[in-house]
Backbone bond lengths (Angstrom), bond angles and torsions (degrees), N, CA, C in turn:
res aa  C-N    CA-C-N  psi(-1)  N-CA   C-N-CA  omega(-1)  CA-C   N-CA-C  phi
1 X - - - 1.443 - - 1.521 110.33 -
2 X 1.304 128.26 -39.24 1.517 147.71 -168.73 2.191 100.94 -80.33
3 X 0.545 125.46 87.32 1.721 130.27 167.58 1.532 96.68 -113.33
4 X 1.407 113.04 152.79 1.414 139.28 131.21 1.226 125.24 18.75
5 X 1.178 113.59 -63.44 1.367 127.57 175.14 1.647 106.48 -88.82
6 X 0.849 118.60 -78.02 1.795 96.99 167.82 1.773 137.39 -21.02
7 X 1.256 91.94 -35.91 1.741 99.90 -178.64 1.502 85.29 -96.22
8 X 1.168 135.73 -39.89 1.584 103.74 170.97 1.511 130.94 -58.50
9 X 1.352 104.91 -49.04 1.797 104.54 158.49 1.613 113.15 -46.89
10 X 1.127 142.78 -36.35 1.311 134.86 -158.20 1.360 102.13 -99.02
11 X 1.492 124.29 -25.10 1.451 120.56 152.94 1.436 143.80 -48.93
12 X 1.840 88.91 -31.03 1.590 117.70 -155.02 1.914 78.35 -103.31
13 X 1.295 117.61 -12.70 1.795 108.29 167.87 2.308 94.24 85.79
14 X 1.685 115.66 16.82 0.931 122.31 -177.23 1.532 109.73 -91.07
15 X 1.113 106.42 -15.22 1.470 125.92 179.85 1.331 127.96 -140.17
16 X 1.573 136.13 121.23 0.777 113.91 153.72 1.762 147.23 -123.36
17 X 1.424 112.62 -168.90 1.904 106.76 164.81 1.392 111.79 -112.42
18 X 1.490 83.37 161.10 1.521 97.22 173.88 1.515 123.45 -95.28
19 X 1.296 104.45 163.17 1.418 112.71 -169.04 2.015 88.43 -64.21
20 X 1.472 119.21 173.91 1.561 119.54 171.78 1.858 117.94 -87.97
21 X 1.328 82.25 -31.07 1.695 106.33 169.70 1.711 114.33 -86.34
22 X 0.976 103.04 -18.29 2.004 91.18 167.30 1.746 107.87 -99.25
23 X 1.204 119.11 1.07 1.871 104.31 163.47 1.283 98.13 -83.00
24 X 1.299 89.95 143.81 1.842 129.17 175.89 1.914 92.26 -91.32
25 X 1.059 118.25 72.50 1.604 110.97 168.16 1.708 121.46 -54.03
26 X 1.477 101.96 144.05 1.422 97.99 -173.14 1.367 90.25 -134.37
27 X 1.136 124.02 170.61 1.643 151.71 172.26 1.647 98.17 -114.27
28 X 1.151 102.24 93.39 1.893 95.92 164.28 0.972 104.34 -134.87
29 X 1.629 124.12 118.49 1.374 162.59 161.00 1.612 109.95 -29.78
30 X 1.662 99.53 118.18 1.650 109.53 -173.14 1.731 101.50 -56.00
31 X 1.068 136.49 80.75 1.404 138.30 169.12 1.563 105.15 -99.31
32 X 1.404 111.61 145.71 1.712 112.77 -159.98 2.144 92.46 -68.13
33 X 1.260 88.14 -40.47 1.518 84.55 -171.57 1.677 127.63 -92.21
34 X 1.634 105.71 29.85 1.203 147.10 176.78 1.769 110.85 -109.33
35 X 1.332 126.53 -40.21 1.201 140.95 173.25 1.235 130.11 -37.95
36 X 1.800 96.32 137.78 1.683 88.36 -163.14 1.588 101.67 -66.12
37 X 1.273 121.33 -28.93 1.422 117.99 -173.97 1.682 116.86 -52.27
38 X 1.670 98.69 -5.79 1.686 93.37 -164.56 1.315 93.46 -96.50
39 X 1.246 127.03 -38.45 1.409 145.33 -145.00 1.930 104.69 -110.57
40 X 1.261 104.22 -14.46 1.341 89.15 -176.94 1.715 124.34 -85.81
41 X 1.311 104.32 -18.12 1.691 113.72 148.07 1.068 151.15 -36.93
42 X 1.779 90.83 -57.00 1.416 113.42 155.34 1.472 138.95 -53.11
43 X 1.594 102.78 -34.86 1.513 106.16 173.31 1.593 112.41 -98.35
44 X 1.223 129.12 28.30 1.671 134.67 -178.57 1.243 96.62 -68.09
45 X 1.072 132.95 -42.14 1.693 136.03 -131.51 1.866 95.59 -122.84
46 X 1.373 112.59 -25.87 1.601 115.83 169.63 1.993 106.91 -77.21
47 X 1.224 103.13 114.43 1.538 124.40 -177.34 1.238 111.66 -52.85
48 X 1.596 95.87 -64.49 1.608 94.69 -179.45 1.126 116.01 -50.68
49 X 1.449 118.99 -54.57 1.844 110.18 -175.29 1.286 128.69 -45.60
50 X 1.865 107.78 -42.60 1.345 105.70 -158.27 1.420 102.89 -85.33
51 X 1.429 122.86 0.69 1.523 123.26 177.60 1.660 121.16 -58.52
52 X 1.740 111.89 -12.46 1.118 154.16 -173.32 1.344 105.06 -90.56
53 X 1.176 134.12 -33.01 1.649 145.51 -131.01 1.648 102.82 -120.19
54 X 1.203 137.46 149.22 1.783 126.19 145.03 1.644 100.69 -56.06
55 X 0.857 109.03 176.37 1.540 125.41 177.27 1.950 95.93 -96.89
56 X 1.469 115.77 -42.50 1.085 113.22 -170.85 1.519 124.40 -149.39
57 X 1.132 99.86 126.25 1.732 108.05 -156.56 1.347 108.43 -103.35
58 X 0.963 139.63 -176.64 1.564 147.01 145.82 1.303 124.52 -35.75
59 X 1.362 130.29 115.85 1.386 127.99 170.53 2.044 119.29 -46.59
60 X 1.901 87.05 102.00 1.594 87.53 172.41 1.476 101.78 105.64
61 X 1.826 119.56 5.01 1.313 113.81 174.04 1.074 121.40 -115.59
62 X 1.362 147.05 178.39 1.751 152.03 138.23 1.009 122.57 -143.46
63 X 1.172 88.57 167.37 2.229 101.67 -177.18 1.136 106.76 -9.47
64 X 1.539 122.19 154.97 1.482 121.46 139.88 1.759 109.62 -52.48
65 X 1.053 105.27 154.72 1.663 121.10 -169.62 1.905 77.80 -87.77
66 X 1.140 145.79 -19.72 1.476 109.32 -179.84 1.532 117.25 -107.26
67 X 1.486 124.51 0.72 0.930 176.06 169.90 1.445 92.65 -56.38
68 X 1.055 93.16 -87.56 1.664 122.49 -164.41 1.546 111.05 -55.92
69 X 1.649 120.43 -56.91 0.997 106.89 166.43 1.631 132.55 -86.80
70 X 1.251 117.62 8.99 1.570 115.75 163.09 1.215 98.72 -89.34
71 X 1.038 131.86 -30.23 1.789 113.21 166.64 1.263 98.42 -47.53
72 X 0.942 87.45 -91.84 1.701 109.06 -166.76 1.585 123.74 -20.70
73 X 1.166 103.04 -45.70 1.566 122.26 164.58 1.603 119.79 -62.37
74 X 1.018 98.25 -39.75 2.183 110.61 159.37 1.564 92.38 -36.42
75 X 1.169 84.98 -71.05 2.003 104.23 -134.29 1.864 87.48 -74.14
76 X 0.913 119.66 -46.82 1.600 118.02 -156.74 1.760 108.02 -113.81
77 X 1.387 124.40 29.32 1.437 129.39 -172.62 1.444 107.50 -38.43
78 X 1.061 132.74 -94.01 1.573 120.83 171.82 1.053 131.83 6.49
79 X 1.217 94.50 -85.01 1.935 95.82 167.97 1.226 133.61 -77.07
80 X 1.613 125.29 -7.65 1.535 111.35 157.37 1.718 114.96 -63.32
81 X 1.395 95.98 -42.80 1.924 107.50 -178.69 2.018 96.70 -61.58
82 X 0.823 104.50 -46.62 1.761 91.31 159.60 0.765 109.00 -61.90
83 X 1.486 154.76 -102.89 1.211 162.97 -140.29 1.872 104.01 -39.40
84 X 1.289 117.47 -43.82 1.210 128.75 -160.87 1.964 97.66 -78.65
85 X 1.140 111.96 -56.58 1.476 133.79 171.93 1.610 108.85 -39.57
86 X 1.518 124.73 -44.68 1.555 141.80 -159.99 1.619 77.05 -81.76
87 X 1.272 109.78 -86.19 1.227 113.88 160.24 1.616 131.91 29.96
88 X 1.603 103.73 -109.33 1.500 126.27 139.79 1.379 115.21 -16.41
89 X 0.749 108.64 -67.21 1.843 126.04 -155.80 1.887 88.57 -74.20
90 X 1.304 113.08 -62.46 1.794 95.64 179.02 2.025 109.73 -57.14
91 X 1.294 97.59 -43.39 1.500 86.87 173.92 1.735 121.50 -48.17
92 X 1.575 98.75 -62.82 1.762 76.71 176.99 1.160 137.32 -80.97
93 X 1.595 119.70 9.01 1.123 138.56 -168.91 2.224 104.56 -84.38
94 X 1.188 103.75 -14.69 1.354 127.32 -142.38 1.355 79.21 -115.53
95 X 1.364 131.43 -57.07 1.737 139.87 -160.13 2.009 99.81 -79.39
96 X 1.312 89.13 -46.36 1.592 85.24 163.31 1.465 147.11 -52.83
97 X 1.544 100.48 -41.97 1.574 135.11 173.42 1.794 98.08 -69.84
98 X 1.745 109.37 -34.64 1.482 93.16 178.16 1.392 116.33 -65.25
99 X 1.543 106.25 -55.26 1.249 135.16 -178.86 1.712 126.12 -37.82
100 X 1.929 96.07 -9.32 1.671 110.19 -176.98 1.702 74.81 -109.10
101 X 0.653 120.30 -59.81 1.420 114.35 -177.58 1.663 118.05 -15.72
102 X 1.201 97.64 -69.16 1.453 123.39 -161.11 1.626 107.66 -82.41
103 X 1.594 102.76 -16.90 1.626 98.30 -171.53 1.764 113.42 -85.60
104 X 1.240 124.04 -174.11 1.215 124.61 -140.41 1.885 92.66 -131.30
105 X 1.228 122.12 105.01 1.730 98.36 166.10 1.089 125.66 -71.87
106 X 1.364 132.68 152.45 1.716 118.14 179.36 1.788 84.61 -144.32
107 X 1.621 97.10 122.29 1.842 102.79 -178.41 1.418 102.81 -95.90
């Protein structure tokens, strides 16, 4: 996450870190529609976040996924714990619907 250009912004006071004791750590589950690839678009254009961020990464890369969401989870608590919950809730909602699927009637 740390290159060249990042520690120059954070020198220049263009970027910064966080203390280790002010992230709100989260556990959020590699789900495709959990992904930083889905979500990292979305926050380009949110200030606060990317103050956290390089400005410019490798063609075809992003954050570490744990990285990414303990930031993120700092700055935006509410709605990751939503996001994570919607989440959940389509997963077992989905495992259930299999589970009628797959089950057997006996009259």
């Amino acid at each position: 996450m740390v290159n060249k250009d990042f520690l120059r912004q954070l020198l220049s006071e263009e970027k910064e870190l966080m203390e280790a004791d002010a992230v709100k750590k989260v556990n959020m589950p590699k789900y495709d529609e959990l992904s930083v690839k889905n979500f990292w678009p979305r926050v380009q254009d949110n200030q606060r976040v990317m103050r956290f961020f390089p400005d410019n990464l490798p063609k075809g890369r992003q954050p570490d996924h744990e990285y990414f969401w303990n930031v993120y989870n700092t700055l935006e608590e509410p709605y990751v714990r939503q996001l994570l919950a919607h989440a959940n809730e389509q997963r077992n909602s989905a495992q259930a619907e299999g589970m009628q699927v797959q089950s057997i009637v006996v009259s």
